[in-house]
VMD Tcl script that draws the C-alpha trace (Angstrom):
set ca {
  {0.00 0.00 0.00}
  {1.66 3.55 -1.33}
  {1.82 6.04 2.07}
  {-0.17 9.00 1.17}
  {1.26 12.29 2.47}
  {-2.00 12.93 3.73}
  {-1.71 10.39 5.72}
  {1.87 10.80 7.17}
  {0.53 14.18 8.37}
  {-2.71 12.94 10.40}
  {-0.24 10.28 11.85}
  {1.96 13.19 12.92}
  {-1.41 15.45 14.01}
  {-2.43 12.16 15.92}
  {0.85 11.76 17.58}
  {1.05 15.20 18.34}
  {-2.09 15.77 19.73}
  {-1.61 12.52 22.40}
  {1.18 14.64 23.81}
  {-0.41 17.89 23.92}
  {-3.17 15.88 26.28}
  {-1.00 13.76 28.78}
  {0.72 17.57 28.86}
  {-2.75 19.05 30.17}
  {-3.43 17.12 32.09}
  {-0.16 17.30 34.07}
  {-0.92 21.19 34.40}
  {-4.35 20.48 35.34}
  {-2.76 18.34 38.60}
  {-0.19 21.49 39.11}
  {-3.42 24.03 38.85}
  {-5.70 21.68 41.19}
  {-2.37 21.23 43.90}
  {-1.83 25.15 43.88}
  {-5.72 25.93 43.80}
  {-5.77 23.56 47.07}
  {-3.30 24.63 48.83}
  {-4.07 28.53 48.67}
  {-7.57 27.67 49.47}
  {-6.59 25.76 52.41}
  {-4.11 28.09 53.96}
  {-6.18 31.53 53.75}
  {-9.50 30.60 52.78}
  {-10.90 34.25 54.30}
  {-8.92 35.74 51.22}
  {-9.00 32.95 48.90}
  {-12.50 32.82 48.41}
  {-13.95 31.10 45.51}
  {-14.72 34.23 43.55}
  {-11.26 35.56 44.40}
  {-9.19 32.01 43.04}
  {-11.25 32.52 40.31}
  {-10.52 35.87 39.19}
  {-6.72 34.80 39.67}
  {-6.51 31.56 38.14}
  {-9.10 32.91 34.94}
  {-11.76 30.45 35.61}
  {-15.38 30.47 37.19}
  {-16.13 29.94 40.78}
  {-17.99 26.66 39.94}
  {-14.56 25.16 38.43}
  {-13.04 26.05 41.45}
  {-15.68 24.43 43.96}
  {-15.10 21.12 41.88}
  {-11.37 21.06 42.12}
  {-11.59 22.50 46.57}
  {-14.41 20.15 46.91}
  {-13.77 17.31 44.06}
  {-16.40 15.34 42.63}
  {-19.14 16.74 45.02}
  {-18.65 20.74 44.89}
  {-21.11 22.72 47.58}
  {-24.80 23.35 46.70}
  {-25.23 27.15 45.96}
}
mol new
graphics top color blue
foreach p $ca { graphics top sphere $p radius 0.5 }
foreach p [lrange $ca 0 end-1] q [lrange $ca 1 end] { graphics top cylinder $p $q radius 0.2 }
display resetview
């Protein structure tokens, strides 16, 4: 079977792209660890609105990574 170029470059897209996910995912563990620890050591100042703001996410992503699977009801 003749390799099509097209080809070689979705293999190389494909391969790519597995990277570029094990790779968020390790910064998702760094952001959860730091989100954690901040929360836990000053949570009068590290509110959820305030991590939020800082990190450049919503308050509801950070009430799933303090809390994990089962964030507060609002």
């Amino acid at each position: 079977m003749p390799s099509d170029a097209r080809a070689q470059q979705a293999r190389e897209h494909h391969r790519v792209s597995a990277g570029l996910t094990a790779q968020a995912a390790q910064h998702r563990v760094q952001r959860d660890t730091l989100v954690r620890k901040l929360r836990a050591e000053a949570p009068a100042k590290w509110t959820y609105k305030a991590l939020a703001a800082a990190v450049g996410c919503s308050p509801e992503l950070i009430a799933v990574i303090v809390h994990g699977a089962n964030p507060p009801a609002w």
